[in-house]
Every structure is written in structure tokens, then in C-alpha cells.
N, C-alpha and C positions, 0 to 999 in steps of 0.2 A: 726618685725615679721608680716607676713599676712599668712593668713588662708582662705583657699574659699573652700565652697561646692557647692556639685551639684547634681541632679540626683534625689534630689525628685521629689513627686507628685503624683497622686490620682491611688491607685491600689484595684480592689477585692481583699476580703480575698481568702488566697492562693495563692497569688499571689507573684510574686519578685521582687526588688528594688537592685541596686547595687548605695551606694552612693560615691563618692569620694570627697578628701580632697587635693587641690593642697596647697605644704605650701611653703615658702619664707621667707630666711631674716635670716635664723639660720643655725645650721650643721646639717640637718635631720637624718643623721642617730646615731646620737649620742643619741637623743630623743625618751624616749618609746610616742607614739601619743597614744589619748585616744578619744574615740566616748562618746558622752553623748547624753541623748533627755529629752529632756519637757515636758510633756500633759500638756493642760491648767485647770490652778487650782492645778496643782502638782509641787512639787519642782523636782531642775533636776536632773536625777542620770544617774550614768553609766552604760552604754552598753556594750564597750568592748574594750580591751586596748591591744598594742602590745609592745611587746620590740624592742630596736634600730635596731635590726639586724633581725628580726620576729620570736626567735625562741623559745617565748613564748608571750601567749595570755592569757588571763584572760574577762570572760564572764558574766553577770546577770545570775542570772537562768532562769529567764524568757526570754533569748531571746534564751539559750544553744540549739545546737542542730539545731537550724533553721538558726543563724545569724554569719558569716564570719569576722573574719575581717584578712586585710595584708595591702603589704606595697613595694612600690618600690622604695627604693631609688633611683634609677639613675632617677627617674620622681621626686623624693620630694613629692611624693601622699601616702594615706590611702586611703582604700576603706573597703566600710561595702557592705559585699553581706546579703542581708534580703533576705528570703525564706518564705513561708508557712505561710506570714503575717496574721495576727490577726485585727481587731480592735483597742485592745487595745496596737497596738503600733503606732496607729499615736501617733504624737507629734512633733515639732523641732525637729534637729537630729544637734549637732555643736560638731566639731573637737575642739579637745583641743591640747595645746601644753606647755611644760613646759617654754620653754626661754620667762620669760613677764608674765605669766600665761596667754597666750593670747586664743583668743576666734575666730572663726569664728562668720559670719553670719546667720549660720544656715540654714537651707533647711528645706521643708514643706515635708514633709510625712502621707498622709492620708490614711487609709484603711476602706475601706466603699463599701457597693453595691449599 
């Protein structure tokens, strides 16, 4: 199983971020894929999660409303559309996948003026 992200990187608040998650090595669409993020000095939690076929999604509160997420299988990608970023959502941002309990590498997401 691999996992790649991509698409961070230093945005103003209010700003947007679409990240994507190419993945390999499994049946993707069998698997609901899940976004997580970091801050540093915080444990990691979830952002936002889809099902195998996208026709449920499950959100933070803290991100509801601002942050996207889908999913194409014929590419084997996820993608997080982040809108109307904050601050307080830099952090890593890594795809998750069930087959492995595997991880990406993560991408950097800063929001700062």
C-alpha cells in the first residue's frame, strides 16, 4: 500500500487549499479513505472521512462547513478542498487507508499572514 499527498503549503487566512491523496497497492474503492492532521504539540485527529463509493462523508466540527472532501476512483485519489482557512488549521494533513493501517507522508499546510 502507498499513499502520497500533495498540495500543501503556506496560504492567508481565508484562503484555499485543495489537497490530494494518490493511493496504490489496494482495491480503492472498496475502502472508506480518511484525512487526518497534526498541529505540533497536539495529537492527531480527524478531519474527514469518505465512504468507498463517496456517498457518505463524515466531518470535525471544526472544519464542517468550510472543508470538502471526495474521491475518484478511476484516479485512486482523495482530495480535501479546505476553504476559508484559519490559523488554527495548519498542521500535517496525511491520508489514511485501512488495508495496512497505512499512512502517507503527510503535506505541510500553513495558514499564517
Amino acid at each position: 500500500v502507498q499513499l502520497v499527498e500533495s498540495g500543501g503549503g503556506l496560504v492567508q487566512p481565508g484562503g484555499s487549499l485543495t489537497l490530494s491523496c494518490a493511493a496504490s497497492g489496494f482495491t480503492f474503492s472498496r475502502y472508506a479513505m480518511t484525512w487526518y492532521r497534526q498541529a505540533p504539540g497536539k495529537e492527531r485527529e480527524l478531519v474527514a472521512e469518505i465512504s468507498g463509493f463517496g456517498s457518505n462523508r463524515n466531518y470535525a466540527d471544526s472544519v464542517k462547513g468550510r472543508f470538502t472532501i471526495s474521491r475518484d476512483n478511476a484516479k485512486n485519489a482523495v482530495y480535501l478542498q479546505m476553504n476559508s482557512l484559519k490559523p488554527e488549521d495548519t498542521a500535517v494533513y496525511y491520508c489514511y487507508a485501512p488495508p495496512g493501517a497505512s499512512w502517507g507522508q503527510g503535506t505541510q499546510v500553513t495558514v499564517s499572514a
